[in-house]
PyMOL Python script that loads the backbone (N, CA, C, O; Angstrom):
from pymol import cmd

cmd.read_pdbstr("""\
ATOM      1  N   UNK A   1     -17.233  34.487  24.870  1.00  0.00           N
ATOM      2  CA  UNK A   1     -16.598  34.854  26.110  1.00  0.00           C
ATOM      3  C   UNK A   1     -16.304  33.626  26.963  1.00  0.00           C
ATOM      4  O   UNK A   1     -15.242  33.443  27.557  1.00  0.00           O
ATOM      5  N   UNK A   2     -17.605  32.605  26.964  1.00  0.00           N
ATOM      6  CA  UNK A   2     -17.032  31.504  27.862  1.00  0.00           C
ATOM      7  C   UNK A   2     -15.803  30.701  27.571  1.00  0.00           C
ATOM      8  O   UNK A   2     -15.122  30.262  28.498  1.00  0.00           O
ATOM      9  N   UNK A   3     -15.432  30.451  26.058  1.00  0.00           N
ATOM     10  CA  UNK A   3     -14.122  29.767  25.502  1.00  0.00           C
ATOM     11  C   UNK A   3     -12.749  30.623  26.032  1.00  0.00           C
ATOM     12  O   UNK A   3     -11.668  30.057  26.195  1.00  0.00           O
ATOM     13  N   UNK A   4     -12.946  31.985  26.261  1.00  0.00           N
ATOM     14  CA  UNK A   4     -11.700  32.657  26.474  1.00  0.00           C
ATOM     15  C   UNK A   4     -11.695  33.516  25.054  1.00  0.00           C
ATOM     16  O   UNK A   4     -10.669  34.160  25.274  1.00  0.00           O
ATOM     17  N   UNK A   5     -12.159  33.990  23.680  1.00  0.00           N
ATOM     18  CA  UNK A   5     -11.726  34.502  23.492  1.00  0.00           C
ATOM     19  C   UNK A   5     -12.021  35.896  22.923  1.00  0.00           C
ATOM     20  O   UNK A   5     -13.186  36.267  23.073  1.00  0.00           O
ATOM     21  N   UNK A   6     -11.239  36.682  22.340  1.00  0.00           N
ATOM     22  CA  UNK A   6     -11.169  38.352  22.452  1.00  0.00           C
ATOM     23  C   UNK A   6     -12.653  38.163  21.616  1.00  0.00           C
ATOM     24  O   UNK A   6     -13.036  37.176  20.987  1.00  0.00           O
ATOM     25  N   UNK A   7     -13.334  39.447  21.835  1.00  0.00           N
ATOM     26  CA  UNK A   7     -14.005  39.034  20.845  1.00  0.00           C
ATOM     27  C   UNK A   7     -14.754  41.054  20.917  1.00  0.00           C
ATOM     28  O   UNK A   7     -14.524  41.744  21.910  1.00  0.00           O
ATOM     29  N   UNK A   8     -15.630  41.645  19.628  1.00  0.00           N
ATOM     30  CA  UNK A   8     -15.710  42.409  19.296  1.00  0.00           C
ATOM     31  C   UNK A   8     -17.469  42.653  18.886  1.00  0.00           C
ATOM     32  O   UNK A   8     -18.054  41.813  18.201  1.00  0.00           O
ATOM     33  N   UNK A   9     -18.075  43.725  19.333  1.00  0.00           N
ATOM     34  CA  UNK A   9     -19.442  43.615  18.821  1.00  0.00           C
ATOM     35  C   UNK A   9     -19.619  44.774  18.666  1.00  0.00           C
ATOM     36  O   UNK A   9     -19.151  45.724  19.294  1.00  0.00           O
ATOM     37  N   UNK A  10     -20.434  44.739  17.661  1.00  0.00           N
ATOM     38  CA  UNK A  10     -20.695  45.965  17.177  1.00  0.00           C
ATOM     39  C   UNK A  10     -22.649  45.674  17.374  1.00  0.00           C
ATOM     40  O   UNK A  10     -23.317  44.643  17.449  1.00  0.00           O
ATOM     41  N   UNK A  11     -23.029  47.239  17.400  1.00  0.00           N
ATOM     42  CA  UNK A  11     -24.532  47.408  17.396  1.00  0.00           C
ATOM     43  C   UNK A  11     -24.620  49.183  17.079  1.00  0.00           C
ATOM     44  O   UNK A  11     -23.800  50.092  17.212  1.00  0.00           O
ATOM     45  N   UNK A  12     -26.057  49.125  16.596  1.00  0.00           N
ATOM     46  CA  UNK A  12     -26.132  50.752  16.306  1.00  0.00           C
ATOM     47  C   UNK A  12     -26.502  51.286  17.677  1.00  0.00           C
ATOM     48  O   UNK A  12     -26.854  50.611  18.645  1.00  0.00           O
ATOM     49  N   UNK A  13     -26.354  52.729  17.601  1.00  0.00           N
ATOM     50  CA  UNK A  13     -26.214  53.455  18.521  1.00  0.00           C
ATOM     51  C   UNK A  13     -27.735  53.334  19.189  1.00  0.00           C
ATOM     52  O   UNK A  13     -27.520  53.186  20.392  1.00  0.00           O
ATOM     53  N   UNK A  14     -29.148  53.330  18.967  1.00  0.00           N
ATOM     54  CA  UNK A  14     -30.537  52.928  19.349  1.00  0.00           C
ATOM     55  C   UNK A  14     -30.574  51.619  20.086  1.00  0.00           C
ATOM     56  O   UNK A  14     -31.594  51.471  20.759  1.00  0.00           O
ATOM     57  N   UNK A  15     -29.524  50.431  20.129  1.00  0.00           N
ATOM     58  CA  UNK A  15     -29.625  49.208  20.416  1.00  0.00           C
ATOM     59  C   UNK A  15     -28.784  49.222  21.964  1.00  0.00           C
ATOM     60  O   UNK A  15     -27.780  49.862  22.276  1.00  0.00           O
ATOM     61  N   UNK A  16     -29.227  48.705  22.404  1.00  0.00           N
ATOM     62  CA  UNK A  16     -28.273  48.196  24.062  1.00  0.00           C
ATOM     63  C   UNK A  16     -28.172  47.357  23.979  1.00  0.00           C
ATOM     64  O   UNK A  16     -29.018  46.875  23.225  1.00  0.00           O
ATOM     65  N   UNK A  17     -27.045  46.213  24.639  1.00  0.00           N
ATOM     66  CA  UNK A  17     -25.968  45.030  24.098  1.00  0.00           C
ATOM     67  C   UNK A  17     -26.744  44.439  25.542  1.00  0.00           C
ATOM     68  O   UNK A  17     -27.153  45.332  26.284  1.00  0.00           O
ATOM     69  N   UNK A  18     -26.945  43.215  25.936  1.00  0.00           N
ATOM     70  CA  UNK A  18     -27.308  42.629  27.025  1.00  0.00           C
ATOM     71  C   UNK A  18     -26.443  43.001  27.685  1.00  0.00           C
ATOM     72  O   UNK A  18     -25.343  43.356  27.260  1.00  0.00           O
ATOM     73  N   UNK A  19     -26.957  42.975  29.363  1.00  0.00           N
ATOM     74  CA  UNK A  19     -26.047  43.132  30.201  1.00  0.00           C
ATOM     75  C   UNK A  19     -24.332  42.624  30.607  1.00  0.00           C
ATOM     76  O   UNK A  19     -23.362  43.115  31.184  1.00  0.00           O
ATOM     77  N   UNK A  20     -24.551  41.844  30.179  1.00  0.00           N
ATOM     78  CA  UNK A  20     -23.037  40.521  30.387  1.00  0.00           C
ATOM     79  C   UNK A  20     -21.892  41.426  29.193  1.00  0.00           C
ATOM     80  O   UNK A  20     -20.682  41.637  29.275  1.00  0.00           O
ATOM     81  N   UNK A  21     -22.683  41.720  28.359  1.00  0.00           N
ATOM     82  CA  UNK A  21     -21.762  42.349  27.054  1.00  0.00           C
ATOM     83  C   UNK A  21     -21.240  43.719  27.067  1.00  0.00           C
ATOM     84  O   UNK A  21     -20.387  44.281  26.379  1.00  0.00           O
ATOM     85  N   UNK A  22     -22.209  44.218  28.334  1.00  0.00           N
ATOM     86  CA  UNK A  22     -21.820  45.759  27.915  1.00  0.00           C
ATOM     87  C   UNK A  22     -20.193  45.515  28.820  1.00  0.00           C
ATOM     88  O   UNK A  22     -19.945  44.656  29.666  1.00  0.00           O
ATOM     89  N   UNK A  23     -19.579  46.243  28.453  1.00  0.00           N
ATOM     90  CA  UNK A  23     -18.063  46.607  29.274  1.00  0.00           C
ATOM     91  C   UNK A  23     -17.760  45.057  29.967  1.00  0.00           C
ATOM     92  O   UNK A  23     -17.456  44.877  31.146  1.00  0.00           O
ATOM     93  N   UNK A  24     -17.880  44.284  29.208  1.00  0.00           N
ATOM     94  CA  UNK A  24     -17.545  42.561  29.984  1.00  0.00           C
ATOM     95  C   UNK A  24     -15.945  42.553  30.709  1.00  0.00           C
ATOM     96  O   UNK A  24     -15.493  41.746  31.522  1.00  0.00           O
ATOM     97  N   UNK A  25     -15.302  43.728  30.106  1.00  0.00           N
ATOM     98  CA  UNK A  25     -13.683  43.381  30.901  1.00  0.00           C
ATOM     99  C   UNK A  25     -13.231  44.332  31.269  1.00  0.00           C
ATOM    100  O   UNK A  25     -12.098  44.782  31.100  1.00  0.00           O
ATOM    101  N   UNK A  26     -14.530  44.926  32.090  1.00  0.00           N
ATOM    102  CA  UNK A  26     -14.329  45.551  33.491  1.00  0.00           C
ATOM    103  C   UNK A  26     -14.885  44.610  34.749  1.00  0.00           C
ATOM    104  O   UNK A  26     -14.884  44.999  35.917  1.00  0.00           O
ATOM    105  N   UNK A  27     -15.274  43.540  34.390  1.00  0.00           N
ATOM    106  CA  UNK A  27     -15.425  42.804  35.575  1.00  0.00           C
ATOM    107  C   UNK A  27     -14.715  42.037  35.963  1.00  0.00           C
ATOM    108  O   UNK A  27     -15.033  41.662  37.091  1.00  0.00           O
ATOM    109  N   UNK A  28     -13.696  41.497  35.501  1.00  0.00           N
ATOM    110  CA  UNK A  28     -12.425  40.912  36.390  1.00  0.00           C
ATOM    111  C   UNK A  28     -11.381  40.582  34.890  1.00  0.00           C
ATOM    112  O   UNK A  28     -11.899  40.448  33.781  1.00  0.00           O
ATOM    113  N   UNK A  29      -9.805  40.485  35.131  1.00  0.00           N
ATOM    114  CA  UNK A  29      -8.769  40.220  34.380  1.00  0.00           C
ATOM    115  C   UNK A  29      -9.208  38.714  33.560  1.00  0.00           C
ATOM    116  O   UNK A  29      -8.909  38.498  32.385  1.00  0.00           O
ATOM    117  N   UNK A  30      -9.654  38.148  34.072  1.00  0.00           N
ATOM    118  CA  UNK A  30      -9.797  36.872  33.503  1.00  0.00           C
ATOM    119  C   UNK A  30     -10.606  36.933  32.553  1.00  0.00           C
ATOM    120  O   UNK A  30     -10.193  36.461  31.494  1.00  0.00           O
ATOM    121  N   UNK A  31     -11.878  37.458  32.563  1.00  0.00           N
ATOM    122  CA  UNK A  31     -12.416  37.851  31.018  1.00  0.00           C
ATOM    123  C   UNK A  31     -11.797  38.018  29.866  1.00  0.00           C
ATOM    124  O   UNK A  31     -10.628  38.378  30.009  1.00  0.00           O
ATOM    125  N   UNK A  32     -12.241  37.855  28.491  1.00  0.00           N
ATOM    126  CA  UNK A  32     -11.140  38.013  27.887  1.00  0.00           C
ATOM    127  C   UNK A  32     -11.431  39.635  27.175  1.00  0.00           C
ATOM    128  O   UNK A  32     -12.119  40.446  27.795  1.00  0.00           O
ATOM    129  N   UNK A  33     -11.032  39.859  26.287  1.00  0.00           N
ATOM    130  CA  UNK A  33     -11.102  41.031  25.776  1.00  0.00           C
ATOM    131  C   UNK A  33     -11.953  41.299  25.070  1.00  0.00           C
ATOM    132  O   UNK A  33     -12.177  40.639  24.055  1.00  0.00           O
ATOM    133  N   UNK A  34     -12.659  42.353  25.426  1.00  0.00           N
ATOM    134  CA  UNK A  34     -14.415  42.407  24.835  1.00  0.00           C
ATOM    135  C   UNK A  34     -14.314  43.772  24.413  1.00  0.00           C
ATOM    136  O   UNK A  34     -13.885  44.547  25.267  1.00  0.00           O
ATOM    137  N   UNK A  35     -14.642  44.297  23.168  1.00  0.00           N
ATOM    138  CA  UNK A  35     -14.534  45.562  22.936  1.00  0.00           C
ATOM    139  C   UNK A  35     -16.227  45.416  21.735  1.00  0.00           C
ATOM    140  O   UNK A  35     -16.519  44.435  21.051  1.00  0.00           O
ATOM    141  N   UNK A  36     -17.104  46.851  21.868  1.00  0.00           N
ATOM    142  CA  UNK A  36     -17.904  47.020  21.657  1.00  0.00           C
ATOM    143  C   UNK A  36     -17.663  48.623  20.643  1.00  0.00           C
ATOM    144  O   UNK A  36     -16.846  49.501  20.920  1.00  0.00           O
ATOM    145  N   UNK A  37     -18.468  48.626  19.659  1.00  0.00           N
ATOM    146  CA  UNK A  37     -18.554  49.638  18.819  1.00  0.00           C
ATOM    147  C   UNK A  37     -19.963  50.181  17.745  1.00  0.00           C
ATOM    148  O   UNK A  37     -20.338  49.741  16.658  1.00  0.00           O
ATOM    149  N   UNK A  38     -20.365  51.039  18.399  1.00  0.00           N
ATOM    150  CA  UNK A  38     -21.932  51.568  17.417  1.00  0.00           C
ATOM    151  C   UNK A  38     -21.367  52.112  16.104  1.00  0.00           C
ATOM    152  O   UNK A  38     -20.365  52.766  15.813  1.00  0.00           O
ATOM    153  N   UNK A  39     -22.347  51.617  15.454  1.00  0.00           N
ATOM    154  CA  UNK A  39     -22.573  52.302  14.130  1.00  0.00           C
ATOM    155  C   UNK A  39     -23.520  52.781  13.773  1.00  0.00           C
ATOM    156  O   UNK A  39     -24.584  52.505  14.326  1.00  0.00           O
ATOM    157  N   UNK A  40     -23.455  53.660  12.726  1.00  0.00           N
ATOM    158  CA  UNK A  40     -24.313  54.372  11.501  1.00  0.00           C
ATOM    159  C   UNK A  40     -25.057  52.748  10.762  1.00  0.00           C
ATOM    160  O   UNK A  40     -26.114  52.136  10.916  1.00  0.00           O
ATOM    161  N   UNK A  41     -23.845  52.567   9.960  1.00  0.00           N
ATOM    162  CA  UNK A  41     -24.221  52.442   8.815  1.00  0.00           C
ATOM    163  C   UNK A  41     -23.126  51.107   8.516  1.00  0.00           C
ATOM    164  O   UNK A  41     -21.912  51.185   8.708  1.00  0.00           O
ATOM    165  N   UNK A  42     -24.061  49.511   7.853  1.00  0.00           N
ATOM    166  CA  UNK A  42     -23.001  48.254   7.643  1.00  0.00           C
ATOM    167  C   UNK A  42     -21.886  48.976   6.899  1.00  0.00           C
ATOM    168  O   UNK A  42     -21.100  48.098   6.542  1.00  0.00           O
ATOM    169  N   UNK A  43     -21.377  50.382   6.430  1.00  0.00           N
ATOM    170  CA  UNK A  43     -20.456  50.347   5.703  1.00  0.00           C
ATOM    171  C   UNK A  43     -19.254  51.044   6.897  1.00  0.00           C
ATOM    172  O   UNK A  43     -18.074  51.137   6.559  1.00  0.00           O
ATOM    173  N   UNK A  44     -19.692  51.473   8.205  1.00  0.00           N
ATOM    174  CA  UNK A  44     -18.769  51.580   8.926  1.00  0.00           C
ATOM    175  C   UNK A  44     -18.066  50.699   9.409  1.00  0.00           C
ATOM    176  O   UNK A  44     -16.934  50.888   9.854  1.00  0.00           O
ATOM    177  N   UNK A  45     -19.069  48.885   9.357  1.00  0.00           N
ATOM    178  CA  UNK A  45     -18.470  48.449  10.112  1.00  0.00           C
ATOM    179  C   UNK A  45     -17.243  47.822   9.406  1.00  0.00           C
ATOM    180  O   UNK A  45     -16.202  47.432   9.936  1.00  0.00           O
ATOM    181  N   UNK A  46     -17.614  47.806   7.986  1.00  0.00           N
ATOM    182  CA  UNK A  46     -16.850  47.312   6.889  1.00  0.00           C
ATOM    183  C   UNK A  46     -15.295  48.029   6.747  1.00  0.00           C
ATOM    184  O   UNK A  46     -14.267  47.449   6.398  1.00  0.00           O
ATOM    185  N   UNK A  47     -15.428  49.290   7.081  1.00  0.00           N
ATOM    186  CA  UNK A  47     -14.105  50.315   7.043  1.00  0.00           C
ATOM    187  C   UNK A  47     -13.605  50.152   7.836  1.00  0.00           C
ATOM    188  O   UNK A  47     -12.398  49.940   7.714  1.00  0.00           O
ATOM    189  N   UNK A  48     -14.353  50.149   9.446  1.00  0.00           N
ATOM    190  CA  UNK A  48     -13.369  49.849  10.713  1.00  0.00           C
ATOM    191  C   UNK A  48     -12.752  48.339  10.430  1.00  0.00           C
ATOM    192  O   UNK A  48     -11.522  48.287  10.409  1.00  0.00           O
ATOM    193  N   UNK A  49     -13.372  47.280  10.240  1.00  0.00           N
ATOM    194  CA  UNK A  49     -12.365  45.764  10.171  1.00  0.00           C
ATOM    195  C   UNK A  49     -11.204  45.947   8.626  1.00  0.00           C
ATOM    196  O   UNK A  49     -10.149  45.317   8.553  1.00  0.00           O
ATOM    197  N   UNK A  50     -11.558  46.654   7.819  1.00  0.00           N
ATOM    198  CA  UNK A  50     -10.517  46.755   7.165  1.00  0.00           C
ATOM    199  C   UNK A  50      -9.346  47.657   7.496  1.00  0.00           C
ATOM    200  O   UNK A  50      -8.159  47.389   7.307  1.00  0.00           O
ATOM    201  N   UNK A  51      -9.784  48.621   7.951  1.00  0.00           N
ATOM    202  CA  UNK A  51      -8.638  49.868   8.493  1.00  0.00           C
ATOM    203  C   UNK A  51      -8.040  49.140   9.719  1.00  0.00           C
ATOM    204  O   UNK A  51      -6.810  49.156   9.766  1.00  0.00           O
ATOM    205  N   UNK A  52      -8.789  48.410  10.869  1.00  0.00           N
ATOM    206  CA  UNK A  52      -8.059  47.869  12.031  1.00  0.00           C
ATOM    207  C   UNK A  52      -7.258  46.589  11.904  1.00  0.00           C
ATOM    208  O   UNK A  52      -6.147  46.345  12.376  1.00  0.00           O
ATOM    209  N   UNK A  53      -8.408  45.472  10.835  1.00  0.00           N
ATOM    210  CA  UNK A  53      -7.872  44.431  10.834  1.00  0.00           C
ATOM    211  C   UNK A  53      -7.350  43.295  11.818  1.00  0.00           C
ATOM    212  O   UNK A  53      -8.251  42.911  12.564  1.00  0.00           O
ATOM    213  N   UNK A  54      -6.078  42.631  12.023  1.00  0.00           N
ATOM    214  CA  UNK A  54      -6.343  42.222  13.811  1.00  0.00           C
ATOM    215  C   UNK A  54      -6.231  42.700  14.518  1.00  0.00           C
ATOM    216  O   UNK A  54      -6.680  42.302  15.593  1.00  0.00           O
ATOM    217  N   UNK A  55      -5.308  44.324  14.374  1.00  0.00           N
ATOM    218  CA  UNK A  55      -5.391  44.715  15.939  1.00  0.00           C
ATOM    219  C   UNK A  55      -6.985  44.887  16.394  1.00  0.00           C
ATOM    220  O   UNK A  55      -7.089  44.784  17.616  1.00  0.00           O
ATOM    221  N   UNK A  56      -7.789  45.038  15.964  1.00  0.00           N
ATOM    222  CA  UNK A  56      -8.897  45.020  16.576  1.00  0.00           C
ATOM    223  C   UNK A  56      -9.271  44.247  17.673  1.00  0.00           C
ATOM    224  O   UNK A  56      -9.941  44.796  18.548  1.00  0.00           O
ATOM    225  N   UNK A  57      -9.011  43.261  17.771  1.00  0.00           N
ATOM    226  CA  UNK A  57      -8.632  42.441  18.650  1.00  0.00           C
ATOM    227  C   UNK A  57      -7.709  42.695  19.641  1.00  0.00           C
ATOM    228  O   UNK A  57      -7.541  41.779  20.446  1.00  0.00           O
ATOM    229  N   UNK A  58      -6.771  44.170  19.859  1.00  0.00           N
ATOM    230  CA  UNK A  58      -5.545  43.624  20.986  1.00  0.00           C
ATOM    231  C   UNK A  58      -5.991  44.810  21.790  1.00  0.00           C
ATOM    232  O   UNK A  58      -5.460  45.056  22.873  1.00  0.00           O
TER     233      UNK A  58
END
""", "prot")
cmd.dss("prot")
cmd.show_as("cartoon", "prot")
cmd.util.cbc("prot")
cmd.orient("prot")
């Protein structure tokens, strides 16, 4: 986040993301694009980056 860029985290649904991470770009435009996603299981996370690919990122 401090470099500027988009960036994506995943954690299972039992885990809470530090504070700074949860919803990071709702705190001002200049943040960059932070998107967060729970999982089951390493094979969701494997399907979502193949099915999204870069838009995951936009």
């Amino acid at each position: 986040m401090a470099l500027g860029i988009p960036s994506v985290y995943y954690h299972q649904s039992d885990i809470r993301l530090p504070f700074m991470l949860r919803q990071a770009a709702q705190y001002s435009p200049d943040f960059p694009r932070c998107k967060e996603y729970e999982y089951q299981r390493i094979d969701d996370i494997v399907r979502d980056i193949e099915e999204s690919g870069t838009s995951l990122f936009d």
